[in-house]
C-alpha positions in Angstrom: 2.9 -70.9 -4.1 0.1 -68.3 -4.6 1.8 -66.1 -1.5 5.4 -66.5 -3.7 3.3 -65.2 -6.7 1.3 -62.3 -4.7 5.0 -61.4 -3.3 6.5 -61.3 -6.9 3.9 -59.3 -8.1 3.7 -56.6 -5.4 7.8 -56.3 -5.9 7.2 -55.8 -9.7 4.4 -52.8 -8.9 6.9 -52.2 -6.6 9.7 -51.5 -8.7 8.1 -50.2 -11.6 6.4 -47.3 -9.2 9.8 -46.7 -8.6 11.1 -46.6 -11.8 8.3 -44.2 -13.2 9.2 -41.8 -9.4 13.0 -41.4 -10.7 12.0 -41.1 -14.8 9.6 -38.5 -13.7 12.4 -36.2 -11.3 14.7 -36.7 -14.2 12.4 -33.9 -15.8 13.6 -31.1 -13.1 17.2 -31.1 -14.9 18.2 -27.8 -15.4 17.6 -24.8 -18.1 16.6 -26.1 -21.6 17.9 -23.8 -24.1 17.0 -23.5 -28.3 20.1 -22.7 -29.2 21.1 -20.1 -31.8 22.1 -23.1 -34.1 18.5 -24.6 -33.7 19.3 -27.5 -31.5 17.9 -28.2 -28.5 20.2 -28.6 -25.1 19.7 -31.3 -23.4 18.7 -33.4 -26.0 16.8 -35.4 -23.9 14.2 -32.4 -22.9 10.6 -33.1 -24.2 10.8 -30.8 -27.2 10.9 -31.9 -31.0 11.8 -30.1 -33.7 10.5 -30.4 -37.2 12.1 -27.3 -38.9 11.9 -24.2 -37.2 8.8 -25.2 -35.1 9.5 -26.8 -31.6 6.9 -28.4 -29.4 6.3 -29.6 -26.4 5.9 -33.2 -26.1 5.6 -33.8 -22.6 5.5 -31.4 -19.4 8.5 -29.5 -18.3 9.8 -28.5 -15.5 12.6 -26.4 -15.8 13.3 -22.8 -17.7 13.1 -22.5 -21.5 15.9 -20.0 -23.0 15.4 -19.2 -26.7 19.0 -18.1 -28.8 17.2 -18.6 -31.6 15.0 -16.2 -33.9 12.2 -16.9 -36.2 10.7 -19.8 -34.4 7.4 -21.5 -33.0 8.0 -22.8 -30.3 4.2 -24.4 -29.3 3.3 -25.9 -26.0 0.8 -28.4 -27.0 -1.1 -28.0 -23.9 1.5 -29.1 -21.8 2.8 -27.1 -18.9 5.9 -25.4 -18.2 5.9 -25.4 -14.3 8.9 -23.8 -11.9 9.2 -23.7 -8.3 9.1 -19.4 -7.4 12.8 -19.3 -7.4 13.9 -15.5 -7.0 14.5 -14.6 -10.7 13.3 -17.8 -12.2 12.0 -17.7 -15.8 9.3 -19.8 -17.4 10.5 -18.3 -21.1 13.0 -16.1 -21.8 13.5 -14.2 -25.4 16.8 -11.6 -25.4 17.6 -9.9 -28.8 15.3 -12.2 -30.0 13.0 -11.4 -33.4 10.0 -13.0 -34.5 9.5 -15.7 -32.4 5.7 -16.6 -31.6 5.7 -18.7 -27.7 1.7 -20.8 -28.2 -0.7 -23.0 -26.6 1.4 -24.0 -23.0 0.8 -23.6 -19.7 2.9 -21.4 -17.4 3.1 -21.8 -13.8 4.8 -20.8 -10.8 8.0 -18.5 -11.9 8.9 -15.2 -11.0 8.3 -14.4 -14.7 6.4 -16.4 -16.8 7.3 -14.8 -20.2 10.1 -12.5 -20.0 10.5 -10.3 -23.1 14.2 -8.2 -23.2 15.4 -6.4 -26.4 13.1 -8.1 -28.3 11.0 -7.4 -31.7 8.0 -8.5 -33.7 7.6 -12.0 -31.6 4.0 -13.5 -30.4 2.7 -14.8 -27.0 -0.4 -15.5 -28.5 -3.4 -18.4 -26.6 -1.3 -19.6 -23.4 -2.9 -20.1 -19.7 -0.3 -17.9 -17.3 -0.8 -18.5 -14.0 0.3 -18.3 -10.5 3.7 -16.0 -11.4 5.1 -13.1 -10.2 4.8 -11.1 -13.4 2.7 -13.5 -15.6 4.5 -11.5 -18.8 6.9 -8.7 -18.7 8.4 -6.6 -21.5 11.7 -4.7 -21.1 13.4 -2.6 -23.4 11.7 -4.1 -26.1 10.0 -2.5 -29.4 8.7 -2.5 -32.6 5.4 -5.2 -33.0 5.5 -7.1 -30.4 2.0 -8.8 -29.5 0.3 -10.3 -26.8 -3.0 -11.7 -28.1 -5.3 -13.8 -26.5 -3.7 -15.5 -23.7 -5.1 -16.5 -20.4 -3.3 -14.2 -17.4 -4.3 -15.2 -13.8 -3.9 -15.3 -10.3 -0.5 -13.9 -10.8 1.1 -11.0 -8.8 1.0 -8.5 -11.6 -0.2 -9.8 -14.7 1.3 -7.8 -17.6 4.0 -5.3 -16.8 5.9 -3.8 -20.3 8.6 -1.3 -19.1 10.4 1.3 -21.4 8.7 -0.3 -24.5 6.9 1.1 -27.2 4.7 0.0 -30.4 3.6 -3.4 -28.9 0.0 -4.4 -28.5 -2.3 -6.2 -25.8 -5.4 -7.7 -27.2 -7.9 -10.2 -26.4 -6.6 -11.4 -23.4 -8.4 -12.5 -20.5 -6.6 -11.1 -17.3 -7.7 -12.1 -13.7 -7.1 -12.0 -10.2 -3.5 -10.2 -10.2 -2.8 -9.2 -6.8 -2.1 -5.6 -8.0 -2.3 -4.1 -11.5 -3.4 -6.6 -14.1 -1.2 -4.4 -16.5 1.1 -1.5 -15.7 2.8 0.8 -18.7 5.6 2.7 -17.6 8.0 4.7 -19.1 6.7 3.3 -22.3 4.9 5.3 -25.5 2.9 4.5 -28.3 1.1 0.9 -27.1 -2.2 -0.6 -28.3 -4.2 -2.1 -25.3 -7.8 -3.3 -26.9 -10.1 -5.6 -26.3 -9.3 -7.6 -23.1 -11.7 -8.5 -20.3 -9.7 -7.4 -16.9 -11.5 -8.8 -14.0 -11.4 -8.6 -10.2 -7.9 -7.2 -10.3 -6.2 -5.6 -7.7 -5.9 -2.8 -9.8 -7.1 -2.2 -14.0 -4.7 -0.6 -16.0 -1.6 2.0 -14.7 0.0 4.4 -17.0 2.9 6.2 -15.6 5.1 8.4 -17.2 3.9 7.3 -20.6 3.0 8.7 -23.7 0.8 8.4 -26.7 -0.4 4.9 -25.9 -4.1 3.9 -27.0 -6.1 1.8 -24.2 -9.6 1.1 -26.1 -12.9 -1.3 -26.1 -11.3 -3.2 -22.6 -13.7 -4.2 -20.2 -12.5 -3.2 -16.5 -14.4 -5.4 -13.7 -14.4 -5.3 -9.8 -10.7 -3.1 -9.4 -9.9 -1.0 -7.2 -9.0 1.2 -10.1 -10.2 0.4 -13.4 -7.8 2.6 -15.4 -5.3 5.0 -13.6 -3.7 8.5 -15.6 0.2 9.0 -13.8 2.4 11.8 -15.0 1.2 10.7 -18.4 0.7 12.8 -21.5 -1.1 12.6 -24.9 -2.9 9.1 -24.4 -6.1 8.1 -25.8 -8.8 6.3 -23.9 -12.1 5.0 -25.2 -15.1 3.3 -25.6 -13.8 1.0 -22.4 -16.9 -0.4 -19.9 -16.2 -0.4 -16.5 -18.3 -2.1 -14.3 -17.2 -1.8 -10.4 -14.3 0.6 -11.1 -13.8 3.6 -13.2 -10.7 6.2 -13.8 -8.4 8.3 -12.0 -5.7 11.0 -12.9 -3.1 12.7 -11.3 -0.3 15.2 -13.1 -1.5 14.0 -16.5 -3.1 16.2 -19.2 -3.9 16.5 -22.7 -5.3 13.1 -22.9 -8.1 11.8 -24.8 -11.2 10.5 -22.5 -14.1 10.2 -24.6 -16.8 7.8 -24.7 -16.2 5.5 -22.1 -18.9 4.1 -19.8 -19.0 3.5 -15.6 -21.8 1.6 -14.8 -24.3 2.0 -17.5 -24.1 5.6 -17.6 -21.1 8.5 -18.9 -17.9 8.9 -17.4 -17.8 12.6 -17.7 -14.2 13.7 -17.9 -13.5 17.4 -18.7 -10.1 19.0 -19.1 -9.3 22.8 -19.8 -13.3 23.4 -19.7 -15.3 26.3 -17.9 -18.6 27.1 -17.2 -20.3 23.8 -17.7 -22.9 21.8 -16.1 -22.2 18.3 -15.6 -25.4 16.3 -16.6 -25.9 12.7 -16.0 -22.6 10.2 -14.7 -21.3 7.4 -13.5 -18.2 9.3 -12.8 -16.9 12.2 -13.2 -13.1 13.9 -13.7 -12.5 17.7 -14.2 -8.7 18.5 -14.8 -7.5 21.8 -15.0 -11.1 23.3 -14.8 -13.0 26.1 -13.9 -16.3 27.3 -13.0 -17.9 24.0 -13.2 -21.6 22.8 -11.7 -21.9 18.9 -10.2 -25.3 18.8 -8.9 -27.8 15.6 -7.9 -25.6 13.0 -9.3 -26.0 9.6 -7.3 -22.3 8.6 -8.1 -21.5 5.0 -6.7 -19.6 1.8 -7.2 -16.6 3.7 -9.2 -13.0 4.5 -8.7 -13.7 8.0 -7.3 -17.2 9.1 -7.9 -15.9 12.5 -7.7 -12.1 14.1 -8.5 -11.0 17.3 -9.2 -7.6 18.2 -10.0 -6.0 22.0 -10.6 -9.5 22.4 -10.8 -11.4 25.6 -9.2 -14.3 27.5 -8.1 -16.4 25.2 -8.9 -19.6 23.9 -7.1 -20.3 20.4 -5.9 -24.2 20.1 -4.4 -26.4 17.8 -4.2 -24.9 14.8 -4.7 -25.4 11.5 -3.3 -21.9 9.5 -3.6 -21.9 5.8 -2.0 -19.9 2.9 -2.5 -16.8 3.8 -4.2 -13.4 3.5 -3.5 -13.4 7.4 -2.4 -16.2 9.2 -2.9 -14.6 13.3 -3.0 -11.3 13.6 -3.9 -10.1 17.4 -4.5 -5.7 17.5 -5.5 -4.2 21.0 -5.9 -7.7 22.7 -6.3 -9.3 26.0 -4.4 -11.8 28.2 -4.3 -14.3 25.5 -4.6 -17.8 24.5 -2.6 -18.7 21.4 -1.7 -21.9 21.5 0.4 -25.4 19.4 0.6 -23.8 16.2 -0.3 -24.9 12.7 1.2 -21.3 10.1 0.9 -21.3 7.1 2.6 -19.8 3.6 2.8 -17.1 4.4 0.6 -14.2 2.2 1.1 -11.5 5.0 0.9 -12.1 8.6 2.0 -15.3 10.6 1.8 -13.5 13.7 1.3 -10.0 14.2 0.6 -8.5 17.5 0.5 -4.7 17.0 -0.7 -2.6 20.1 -1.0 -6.0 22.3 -1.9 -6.7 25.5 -0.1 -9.4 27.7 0.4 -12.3 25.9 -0.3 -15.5 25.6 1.7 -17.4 22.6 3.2 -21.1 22.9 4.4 -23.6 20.6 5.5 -22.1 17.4 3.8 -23.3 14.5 5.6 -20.3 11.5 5.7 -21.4 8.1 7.0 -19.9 4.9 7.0 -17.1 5.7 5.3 -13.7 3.5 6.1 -12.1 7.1 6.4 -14.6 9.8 6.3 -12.6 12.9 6.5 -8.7 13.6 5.2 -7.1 16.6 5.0 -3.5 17.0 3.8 -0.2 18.8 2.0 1.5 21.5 2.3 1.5 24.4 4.2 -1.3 26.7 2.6 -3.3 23.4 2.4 -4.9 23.3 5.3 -6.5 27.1 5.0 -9.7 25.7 4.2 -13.7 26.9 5.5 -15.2 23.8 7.0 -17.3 24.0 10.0 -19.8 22.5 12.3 -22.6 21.8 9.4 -20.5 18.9 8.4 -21.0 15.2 10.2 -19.1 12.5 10.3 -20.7 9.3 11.6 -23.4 12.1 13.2 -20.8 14.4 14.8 -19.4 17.3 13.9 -16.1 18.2 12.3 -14.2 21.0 14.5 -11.7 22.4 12.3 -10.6 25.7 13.8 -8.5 28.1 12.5 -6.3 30.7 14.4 -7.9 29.8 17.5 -6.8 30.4 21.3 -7.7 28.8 24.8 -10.5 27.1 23.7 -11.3 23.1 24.6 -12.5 20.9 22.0 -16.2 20.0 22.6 -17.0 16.7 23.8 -19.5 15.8 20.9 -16.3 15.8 18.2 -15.9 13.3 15.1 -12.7 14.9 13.7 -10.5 17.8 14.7 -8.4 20.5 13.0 -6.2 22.9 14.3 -4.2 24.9 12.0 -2.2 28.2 14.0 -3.9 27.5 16.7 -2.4 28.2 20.4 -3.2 26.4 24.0 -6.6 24.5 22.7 -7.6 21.4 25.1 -8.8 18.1 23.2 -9.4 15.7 26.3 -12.0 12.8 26.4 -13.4 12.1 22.9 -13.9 9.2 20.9 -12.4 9.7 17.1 -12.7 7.5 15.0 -12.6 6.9 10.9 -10.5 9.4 9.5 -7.6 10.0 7.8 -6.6 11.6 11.0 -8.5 11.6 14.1 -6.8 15.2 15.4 -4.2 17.2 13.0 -2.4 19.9 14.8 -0.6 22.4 11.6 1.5 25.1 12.9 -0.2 24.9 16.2 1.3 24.9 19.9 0.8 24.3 23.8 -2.3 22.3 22.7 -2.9 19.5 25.6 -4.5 16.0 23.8 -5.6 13.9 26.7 -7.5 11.3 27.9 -8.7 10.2 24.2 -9.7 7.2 22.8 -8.8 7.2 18.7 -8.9 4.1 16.7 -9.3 2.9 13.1 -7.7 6.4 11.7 -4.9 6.7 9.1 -3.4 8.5 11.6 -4.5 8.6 14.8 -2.8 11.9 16.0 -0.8 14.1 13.7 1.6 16.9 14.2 2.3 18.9 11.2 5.1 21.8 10.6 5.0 25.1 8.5 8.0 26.8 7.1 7.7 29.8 9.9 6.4 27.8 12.7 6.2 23.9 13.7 3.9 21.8 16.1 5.7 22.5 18.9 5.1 22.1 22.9 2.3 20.1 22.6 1.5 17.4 25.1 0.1 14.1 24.4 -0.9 12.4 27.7 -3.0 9.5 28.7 -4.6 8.9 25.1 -5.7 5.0 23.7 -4.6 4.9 20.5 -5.4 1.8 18.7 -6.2 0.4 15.1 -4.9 3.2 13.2 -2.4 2.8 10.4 -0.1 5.1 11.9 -0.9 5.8 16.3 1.5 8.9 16.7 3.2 11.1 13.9 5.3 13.3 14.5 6.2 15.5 11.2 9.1 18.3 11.6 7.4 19.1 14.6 10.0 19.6 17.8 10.3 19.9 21.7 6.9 18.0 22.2 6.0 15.7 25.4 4.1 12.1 24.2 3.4 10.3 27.9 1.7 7.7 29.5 -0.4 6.3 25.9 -0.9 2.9 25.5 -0.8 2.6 21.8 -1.8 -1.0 20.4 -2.4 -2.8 17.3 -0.9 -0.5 15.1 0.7 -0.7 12.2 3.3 1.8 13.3 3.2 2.9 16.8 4.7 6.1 17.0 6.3 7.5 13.9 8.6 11.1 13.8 10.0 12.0 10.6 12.1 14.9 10.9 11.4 15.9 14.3 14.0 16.6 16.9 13.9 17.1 21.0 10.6 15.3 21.2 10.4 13.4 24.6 8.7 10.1 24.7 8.2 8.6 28.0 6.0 6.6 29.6 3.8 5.1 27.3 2.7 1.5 26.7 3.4 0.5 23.0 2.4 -3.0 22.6 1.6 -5.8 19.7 1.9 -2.8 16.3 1.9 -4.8 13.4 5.1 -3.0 11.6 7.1 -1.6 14.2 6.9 0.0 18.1 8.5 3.1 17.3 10.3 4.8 14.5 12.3 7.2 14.2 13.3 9.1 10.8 14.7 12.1 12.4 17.3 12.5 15.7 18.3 13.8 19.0 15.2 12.5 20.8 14.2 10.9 24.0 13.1 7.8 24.4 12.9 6.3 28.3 10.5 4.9 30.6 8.4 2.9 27.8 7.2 -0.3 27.7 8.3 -1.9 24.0 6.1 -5.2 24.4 5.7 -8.0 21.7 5.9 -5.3 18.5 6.7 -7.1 15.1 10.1 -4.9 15.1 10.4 -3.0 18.8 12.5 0.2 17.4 14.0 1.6 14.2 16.0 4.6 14.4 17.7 6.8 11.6 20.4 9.1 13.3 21.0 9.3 17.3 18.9 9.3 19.7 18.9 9.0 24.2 17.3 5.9 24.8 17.6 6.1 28.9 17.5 8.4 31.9 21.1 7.2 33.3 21.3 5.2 36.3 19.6 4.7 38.4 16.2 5.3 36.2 16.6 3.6 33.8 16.0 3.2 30.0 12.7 1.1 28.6 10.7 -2.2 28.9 11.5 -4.5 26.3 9.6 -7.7 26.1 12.3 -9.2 23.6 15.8 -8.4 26.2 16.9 -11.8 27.0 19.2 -9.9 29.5 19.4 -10.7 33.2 19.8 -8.5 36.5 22.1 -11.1 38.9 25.3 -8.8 38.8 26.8 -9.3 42.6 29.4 -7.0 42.0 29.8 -3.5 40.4 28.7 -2.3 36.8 27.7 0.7 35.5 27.5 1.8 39.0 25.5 -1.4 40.0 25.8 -2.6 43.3 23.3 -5.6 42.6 20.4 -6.8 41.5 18.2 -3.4 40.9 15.8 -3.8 38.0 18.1 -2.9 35.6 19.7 -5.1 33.1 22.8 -6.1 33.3 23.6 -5.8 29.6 22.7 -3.1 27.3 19.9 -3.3 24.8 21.2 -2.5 21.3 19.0 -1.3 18.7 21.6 -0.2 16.6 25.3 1.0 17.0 23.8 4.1 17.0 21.1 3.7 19.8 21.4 1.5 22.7 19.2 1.6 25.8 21.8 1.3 28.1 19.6 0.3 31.2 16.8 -1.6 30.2 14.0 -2.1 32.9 14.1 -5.2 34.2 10.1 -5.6 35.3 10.5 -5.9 39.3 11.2 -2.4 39.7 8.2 -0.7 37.3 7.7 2.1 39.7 7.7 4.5 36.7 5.0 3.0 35.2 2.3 2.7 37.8 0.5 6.1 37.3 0.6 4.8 33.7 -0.2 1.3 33.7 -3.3 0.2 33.3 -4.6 -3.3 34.6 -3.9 -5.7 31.3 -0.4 -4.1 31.1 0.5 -4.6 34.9 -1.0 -8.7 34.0 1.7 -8.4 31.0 4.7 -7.8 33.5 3.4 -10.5 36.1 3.3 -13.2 33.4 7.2 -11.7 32.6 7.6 -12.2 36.2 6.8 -15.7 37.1 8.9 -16.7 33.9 12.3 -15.3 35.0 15.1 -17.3 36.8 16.8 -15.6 39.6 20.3 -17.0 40.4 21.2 -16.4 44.3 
């Protein structure tokens, strides 16, 4: 009797565990919409209405579409959840007015709040979590106002888009994967008073106008606040702490009394003949004639930019920890010398498309990328020599140079209209690029070991002259962001490298009759090779275990005929049995017996099979030649 009674009372906990499963799936029904006549559709979702104010009575779990203006529609705590659907939306207002969304929980859509054409409505005291765009604005004006809400761990937190006259304020915004709030194309906004913490990035403007960003604390971003093609904005009396502010093609903002740190971030626009006194950062746009001396500049954006900015003197200075320490853009005519910059987590010094300045004695240490140099043509006419260090060794950058060899004590090298120089058997690493060749030729690079660059070698044109018959032979060239780039550079030789782990192997943008051949290019994150550019040779090379082998814009030879043969590709699933004739077979030969198609443009149409690697021995070294034994032992041979 008491095992009948234990039986009917597991079957009833049974059942009703059953029936509370199937109630609680019923929630996951479909889009709940307020309609435009103030009902609610489904009628069975967990929203009453008293009047125009709607809430929440239970969790939901689908997307909530308001037709309807002049409502409240107030969570009550509870949580509207979705599932990361592509395009899902936790609440969505179009040509909507005066509606105030309160007090819920928004979870796991690809926008939590999505605002379109829509006036004078509220997201005021709601937790926003886990989204792609926690709240985004579009095409919306006039009053609207995000006050007080709870933003994190979403992929971008607030992102208002061709909107103007709405305000941010009070909210708490946190651990967004990239900006925490980005304005663009949008004019005349009010962004006070929020706490923006460990962000992947602060605040963005781009392209914007006339917007007000005041009293926010910036925490722990890479960028606290960033100025893009933006005009006329005002912004003041913000803290960071971590981060700090950077411009670029923006002017005629207000930047006044903001603080990095504890101490001034010294912005200056339009100014000349001034002595920067104490900072925690400082800016000069469109500048002249200015003195930065003995700052200690450190755990900022950029402890240091200057943009359109000129003959002006940096000395002194001790600049550590930021995200870059010297950044010059479009500036000349300046000196930087006597300055101590290390463990940065960008570059140390940056020169982008600036010219003519000169570089003594600064001591870079530590820095993820010491030493960049970059833009357009004139950019690289710059007096840097010997004096400066990086990691301890000194920076060649030559100029105009002939038959010379690179010494063997190196940390970075620059050749700009140089002719036949020899860089053979150094160890570069750290840099934006570990050697730049601009408008130089017949330079031999051998033998060289270059890792942990942006680039690790770089070829760069001119309008009158490109990088051109240069050789690149025998070089390790791992770690960097980009191995090998080739830029509008033409009829150079790139053979026998073994280029590994990354993120592009070898890269040619606009660069034609290049011959690559030879090399091993193994395990790079994004892809083996690619090409943005045609009419280029490609044979001989051993594509092995890359996340994407190839990618090629245009046409380009991918093998020396038959019977040499094309490349190595770790991916063919091709075979070399053919008994009777094709392609001029006559058997099995170490060539595949099917082509290996990269595109229908490009086709290696004789890839190595690896028994016959007899192009690749004065190439290989020992873990390659282990690579092609393991490929060995696991291919069937049919008889």
């Amino acid at each position: 009797m008491l095992k009948r009674i234990v039986s009917g009372i597991m079957l009833t906990l049974l059942l009703a565990n059953m029936l509370m499963f199937n109630i609680q799936s019923v929630e996951a029904s479909g889009t709940i919409n307020i309609r435009a006549d103030g009902s609610v559709d489904p009628s069975t979702a967990p929203i009453q209405r008293n009047g125009n104010l709607y809430t929440f009575t239970a969790d939901i779990y689908d997307s909530v579409v308001v037709e309807r203006s002049n409502i409240v529609l107030d969570g009550a705590g509870y949580k509207i959840q979705g599932t990361r659907a592509s395009n899902s939306e936790g609440i969505e207002l179009s040509g909507r007015t005066n509606v105030t969304i309160q007090n819920m929980q928004i979870t796991n859509f690809t926008y939590g709040i999505y605002i379109y054409d829509s006036s004078y409505n509220s997201i005021v005291g709601n937790a926003i979590t886990n989204n792609g765009w926690g709240i985004k604005i579009y095409s919306s004006f006039n009053n609207n106002s995000v006050v007080g809400n709870t933003i994190t761990d979403n992929s971008y937190g607030i992102y208002i888009y061709f909107s103007s006259g709405n305000t941010i304020f009070g909210n708490n915004i946190a651990n967004s994967t990239w900006y925490s709030l980005t304005i663009e194309s949008s004019d005349n906004n009010s962004v006070s008073s929020n706490a923006i913490t460990n962000n992947g990035d602060g605040i963005g403007l781009y392209s914007s106008y006339g917007n007000s960003v005041s009293d926010n604390t910036i925490t722990n971003s890479r960028c606290g606040i960033e100025l893009h093609s933006s005009l006329g904005n005002s912004v003041s009396g913000n803290t960071f702490v971590g981060d700090g502010l950077m411009v670029f093609e923006s002017y005629w903002n207000v930047i006044e009394d903001n603080i990095v740190n504890g101490k001034p971030l010294v912005y200056l626009e339009n100014a000349s003949n001034q002595s920067v006194g104490e900072a925690g950062q400082v800016i000069l746009v469109n500048c002249e004639y200015i003195r930065v001396e003995n700052l200690n500049l450190s755990n900022t954006t950029v402890g240091l930019q200057l943009f359109e900015t000129n003959n002006t003197l940096i000395s002194g200075n001790n600049i550590t920890n930021n995200a870059d320490g010297i950044q010059l853009s479009f500036s000349s005519n300046n000196i930087i010398s006597g300055n101590t910059i290390t463990n940065n987590r960008g570059y140390g010094i940056a020169l982008d498309c600036s010219s003519n300045n000169t570089l003594r004695n600064n001591n870079m240490v530590g820095n993820r990328f010491n030493f960049r140099v970059s833009g357009g043509e004139p950019s690289f006419v710059n007096d840097v020599d010997v004096s400066n260090t990086v990691d301890g060794k000194p920076i060649y950058y030559w100029i105009n140079k002939q038959d010379m060899i690179v010494p063997l004590d190196a940390g970075c090298v620059v050749l700009v209209d140089c002719t036949r120089i020899t860089v053979q058997n150094l160890n570069l690493t750290n840099n934006g690029q570990g050697i730049l060749l601009a408008k130089s030729n017949n330079t031999s690079i051998r033998q060289n070991n270059i890792t942990n660059n942006t680039v690790g070698i770089y070829l760069l044109w001119s309008s009158y002259n490109s990088s051109s018959s240069n050789s690149i032979y025998g070089n390790t060239i791992t770690n960097n962001t980009v191995g090998i780039h080739l830029s509008s550079s033409s009829n150079n030789s790139v053979s026998g490298n073994t280029i590994t782990n990354n993120n592009y192997g070898i890269d040619l943008s606009s660069s034609s009759n290049n011959s690559i051949v030879g090399n091993n290019i193994i395990n790079n994150g994004w892809y083996g090779i690619a090409l943005f550019s045609s009419n280029n040779i490609i044979y001989h090379n051993n594509f092995i275990d890359n996340a994407q082998q190839a990618y090629a814009w245009g046409y380009h030879m991918w093998d020396d005929g038959y019977p040499s043969g094309g490349n190595f590709w770790s991916d063919y699933n091709g075979t070399d049995v053919y008994s009777g004739t094709f392609q001029n077979e006559t058997g099995s030969d170490g060539i595949g017996d099917t082509p290996y198609i990269i595109d229908a443009n490009n086709v290696d149409h004789y890839p190595i099979i690896p028994e016959f690697p007899s192009f690749l021995i004065p190439f290989f070294m020992v873990a390659t030649m282990l690579v092609v034994i393991v490929y060995k032992k696991k291919r069937i041979t049919i008889k």
